[in-house]
OpenMM code with the backbone's topology and positions (N, CA, C; nanometers):
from openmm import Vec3, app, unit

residues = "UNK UNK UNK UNK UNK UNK UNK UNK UNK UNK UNK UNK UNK UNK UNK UNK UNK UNK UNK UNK UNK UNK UNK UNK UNK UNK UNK UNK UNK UNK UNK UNK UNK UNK UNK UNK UNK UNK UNK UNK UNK UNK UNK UNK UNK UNK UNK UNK UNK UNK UNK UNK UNK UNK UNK UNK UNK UNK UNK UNK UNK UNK UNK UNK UNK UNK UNK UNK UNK UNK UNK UNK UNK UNK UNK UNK UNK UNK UNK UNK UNK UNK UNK".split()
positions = [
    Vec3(0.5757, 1.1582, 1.1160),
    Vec3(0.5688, 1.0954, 0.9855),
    Vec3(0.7066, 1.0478, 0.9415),
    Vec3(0.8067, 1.1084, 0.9498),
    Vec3(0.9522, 1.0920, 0.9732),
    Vec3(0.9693, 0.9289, 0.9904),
    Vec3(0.9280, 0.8888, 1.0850),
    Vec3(0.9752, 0.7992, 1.1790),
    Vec3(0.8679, 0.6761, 1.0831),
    Vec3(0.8048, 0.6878, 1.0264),
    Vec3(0.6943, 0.5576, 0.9414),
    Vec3(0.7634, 0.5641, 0.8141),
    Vec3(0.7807, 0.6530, 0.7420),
    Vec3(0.8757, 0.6788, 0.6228),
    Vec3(1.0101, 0.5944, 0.5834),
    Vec3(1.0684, 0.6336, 0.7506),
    Vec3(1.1684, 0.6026, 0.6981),
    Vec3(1.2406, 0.4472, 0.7043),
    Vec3(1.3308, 0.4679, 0.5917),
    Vec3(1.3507, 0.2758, 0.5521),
    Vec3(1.2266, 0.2569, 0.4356),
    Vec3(1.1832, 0.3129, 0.4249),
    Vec3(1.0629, 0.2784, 0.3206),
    Vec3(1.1303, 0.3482, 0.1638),
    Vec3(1.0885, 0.2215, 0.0897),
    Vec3(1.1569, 0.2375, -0.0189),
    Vec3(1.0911, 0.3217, -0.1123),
    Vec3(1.0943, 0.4185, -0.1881),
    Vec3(0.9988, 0.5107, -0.2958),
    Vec3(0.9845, 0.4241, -0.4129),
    Vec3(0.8684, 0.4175, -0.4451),
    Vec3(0.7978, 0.3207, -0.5539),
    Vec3(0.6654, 0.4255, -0.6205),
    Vec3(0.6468, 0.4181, -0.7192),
    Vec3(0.5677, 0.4797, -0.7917),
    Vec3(0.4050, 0.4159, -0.7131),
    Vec3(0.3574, 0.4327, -0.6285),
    Vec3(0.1919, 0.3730, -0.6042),
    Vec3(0.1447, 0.5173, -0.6300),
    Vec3(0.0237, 0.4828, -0.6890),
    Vec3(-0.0590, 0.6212, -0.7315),
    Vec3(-0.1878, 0.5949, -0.7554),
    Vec3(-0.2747, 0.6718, -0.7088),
    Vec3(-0.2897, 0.7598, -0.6924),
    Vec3(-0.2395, 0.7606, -0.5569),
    Vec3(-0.1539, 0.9148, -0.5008),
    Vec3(-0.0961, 0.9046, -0.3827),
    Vec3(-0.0753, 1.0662, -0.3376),
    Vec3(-0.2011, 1.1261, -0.2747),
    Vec3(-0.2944, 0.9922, -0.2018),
    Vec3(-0.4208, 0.9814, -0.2692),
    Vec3(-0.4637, 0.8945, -0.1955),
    Vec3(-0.5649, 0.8024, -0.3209),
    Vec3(-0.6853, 0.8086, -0.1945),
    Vec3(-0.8318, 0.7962, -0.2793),
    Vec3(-1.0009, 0.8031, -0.1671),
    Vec3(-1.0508, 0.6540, -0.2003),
    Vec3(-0.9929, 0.6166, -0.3536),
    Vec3(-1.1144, 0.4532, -0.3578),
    Vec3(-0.9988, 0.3210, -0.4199),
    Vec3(-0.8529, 0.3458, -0.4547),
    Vec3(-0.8163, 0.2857, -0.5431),
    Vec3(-0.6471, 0.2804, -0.5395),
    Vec3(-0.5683, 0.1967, -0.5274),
    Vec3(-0.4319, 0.2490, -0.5598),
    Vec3(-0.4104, 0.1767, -0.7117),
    Vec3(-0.2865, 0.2315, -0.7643),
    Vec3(-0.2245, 0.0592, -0.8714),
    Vec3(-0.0723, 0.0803, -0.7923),
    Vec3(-0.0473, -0.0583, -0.8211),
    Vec3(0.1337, -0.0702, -0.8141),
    Vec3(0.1715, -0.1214, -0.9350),
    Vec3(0.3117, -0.0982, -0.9220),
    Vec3(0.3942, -0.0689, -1.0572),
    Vec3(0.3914, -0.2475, -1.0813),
    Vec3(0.3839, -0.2506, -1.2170),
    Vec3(0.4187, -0.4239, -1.2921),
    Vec3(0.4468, -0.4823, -1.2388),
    Vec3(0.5920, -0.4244, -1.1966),
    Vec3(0.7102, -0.5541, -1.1498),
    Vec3(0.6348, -0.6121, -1.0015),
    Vec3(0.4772, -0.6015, -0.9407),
    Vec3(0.4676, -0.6155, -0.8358),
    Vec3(0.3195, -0.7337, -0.8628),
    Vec3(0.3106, -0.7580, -0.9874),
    Vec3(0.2086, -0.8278, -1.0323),
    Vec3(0.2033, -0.9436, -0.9880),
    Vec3(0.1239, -0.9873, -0.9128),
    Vec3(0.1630, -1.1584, -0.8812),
    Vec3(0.2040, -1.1559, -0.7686),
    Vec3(0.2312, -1.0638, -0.6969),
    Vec3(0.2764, -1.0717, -0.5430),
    Vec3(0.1645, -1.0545, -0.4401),
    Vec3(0.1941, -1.1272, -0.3660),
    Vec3(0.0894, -1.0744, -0.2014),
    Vec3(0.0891, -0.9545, -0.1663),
    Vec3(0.0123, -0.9161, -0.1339),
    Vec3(0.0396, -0.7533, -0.0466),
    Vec3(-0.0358, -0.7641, 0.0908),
    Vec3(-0.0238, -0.7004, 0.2018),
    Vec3(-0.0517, -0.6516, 0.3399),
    Vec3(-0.0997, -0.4866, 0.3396),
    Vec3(-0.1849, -0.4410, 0.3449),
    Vec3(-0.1849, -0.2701, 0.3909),
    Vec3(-0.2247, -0.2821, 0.5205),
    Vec3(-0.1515, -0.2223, 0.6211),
    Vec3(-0.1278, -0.2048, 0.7910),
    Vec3(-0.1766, -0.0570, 0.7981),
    Vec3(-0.2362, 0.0029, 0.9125),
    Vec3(-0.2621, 0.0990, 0.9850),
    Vec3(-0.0901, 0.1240, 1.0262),
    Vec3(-0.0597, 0.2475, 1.0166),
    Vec3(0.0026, 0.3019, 1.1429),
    Vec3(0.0300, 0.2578, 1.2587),
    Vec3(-0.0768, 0.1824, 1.3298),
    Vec3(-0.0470, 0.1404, 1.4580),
    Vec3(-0.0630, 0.0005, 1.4583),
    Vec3(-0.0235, -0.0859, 1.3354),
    Vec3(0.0124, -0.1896, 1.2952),
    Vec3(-0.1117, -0.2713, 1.2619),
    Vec3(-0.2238, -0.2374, 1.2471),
    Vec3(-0.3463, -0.3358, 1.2099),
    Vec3(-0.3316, -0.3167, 1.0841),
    Vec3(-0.3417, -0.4760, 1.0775),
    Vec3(-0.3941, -0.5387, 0.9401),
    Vec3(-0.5281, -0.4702, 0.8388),
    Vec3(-0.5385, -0.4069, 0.7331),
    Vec3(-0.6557, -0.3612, 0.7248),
    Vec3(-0.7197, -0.4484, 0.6054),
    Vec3(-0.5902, -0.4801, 0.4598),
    Vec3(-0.6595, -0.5096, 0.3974),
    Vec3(-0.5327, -0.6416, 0.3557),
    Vec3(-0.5468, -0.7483, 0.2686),
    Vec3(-0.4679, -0.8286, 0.1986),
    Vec3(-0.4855, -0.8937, 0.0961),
    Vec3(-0.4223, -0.9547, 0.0261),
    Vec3(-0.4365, -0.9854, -0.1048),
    Vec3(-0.3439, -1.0667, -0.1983),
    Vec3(-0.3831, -1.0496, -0.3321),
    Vec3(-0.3009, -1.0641, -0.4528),
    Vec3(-0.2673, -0.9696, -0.5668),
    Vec3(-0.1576, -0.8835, -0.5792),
    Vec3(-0.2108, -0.8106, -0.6770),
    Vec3(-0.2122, -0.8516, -0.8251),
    Vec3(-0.3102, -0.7652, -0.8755),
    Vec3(-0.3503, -0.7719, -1.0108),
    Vec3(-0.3525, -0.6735, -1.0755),
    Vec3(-0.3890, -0.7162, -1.2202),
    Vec3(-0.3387, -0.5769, -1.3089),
    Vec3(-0.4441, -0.4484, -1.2732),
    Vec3(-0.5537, -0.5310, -1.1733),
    Vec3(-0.6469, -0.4458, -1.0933),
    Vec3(-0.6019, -0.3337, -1.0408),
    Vec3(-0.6723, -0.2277, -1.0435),
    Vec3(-0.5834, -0.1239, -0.9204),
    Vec3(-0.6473, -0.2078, -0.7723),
    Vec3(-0.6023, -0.1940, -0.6682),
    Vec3(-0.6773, -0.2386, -0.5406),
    Vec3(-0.7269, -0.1439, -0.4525),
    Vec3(-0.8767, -0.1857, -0.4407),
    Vec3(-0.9487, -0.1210, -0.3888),
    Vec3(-0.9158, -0.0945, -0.2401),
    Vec3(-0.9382, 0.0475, -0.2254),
    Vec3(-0.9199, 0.0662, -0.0740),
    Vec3(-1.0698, 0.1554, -0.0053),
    Vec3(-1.1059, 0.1530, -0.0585),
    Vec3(-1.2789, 0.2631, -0.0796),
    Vec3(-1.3072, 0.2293, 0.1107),
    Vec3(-1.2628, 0.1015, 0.1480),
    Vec3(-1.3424, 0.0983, 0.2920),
    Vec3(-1.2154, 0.1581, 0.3970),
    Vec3(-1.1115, 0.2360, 0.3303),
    Vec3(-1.0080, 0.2536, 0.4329),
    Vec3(-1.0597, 0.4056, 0.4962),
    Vec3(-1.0019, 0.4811, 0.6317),
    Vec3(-1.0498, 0.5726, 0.6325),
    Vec3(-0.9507, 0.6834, 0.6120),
    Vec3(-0.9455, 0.7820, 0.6086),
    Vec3(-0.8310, 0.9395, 0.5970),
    Vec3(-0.7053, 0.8661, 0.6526),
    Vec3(-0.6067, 0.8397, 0.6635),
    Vec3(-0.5168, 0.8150, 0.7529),
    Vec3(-0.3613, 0.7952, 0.6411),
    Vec3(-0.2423, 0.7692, 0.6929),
    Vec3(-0.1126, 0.6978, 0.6338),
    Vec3(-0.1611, 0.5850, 0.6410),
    Vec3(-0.1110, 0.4691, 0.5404),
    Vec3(-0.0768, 0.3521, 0.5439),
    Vec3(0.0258, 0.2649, 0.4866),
    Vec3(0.0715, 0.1848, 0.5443),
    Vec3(0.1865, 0.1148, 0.5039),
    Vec3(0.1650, -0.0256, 0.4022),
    Vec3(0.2026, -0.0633, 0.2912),
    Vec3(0.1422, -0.1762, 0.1861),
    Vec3(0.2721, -0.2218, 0.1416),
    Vec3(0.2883, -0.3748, 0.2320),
    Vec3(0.3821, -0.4505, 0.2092),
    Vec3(0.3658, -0.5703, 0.0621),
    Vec3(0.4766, -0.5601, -0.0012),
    Vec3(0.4849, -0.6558, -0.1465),
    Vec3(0.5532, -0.7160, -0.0862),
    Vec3(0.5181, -0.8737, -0.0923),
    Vec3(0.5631, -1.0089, -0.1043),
    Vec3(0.6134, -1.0392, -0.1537),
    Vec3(0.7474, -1.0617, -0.2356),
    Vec3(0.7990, -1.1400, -0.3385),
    Vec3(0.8457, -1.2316, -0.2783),
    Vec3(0.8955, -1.3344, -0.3462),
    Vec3(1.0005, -1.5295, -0.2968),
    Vec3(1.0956, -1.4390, -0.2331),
    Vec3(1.2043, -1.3902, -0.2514),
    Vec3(1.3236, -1.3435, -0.2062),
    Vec3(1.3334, -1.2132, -0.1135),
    Vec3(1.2204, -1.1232, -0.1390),
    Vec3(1.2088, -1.0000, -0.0257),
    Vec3(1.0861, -0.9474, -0.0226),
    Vec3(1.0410, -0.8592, 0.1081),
    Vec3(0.9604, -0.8229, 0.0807),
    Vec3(0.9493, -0.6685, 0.0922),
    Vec3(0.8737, -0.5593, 0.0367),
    Vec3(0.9017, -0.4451, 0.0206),
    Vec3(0.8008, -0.3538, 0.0739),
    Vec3(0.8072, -0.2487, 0.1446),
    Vec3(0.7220, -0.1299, 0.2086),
    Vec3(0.7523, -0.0342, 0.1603),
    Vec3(0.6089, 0.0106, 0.1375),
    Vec3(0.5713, 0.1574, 0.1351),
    Vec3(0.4761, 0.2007, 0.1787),
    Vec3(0.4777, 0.3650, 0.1775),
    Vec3(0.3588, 0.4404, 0.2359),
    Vec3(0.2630, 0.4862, 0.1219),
    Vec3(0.1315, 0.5297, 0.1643),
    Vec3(0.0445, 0.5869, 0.1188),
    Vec3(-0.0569, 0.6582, 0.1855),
    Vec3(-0.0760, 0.7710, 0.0891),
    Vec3(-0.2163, 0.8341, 0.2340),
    Vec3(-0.3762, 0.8439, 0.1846),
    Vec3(-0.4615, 0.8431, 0.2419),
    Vec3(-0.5670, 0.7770, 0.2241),
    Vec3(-0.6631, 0.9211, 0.2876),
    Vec3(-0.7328, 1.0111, 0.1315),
    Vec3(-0.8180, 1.1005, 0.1820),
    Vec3(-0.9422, 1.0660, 0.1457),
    Vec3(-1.0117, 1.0958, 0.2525),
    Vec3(-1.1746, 1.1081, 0.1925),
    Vec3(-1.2433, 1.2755, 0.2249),
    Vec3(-1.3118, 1.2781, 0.1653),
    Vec3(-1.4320, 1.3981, 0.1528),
    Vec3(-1.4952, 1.3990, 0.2764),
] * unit.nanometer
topology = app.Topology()
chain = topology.addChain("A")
for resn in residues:
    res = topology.addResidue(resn, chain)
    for name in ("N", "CA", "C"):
        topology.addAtom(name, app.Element.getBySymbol(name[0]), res)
């Protein structure tokens, strides 16, 4: 886990970890996002909104959810439990 972590910037995403739903913080409103598997698949993508974004079809696992902005783009982790 070490080794996916790290370089990854700490950002408030919450619920974390989360079974149906994340939100990201404001300043990320209006940006693209990517959430990748671990072993680099694409799972979900988007736009975010003041929506939280649904993740309900992801399964138990880490995942990585890249923000898009014009000038950079930003990673983080999240973990993903189900029942």
């Amino acid at each position: 886990m070490d080794n996916i972590s790290k370089g990854l910037d700490k950002i408030n995403i919450y619920p974390n970890p989360a079974s149906d739903y994340i939100i990201v913080p404001y300043e990320f409103i209006n940006c693209e996002y990517r959430i990748v598997s671990t072993n680099g698949q694409l799972v979900d993508q988007g736009k975010v909104s003041e929506d939280p974004i649904n993740i309900s079809t992801l399964t138990t696992g880490l995942y990585i959810i890249e923000l898009i902005k014009s000038s950079e783009n930003k990673r983080y982790s999240f973990s993903v439990i189900k029942d």
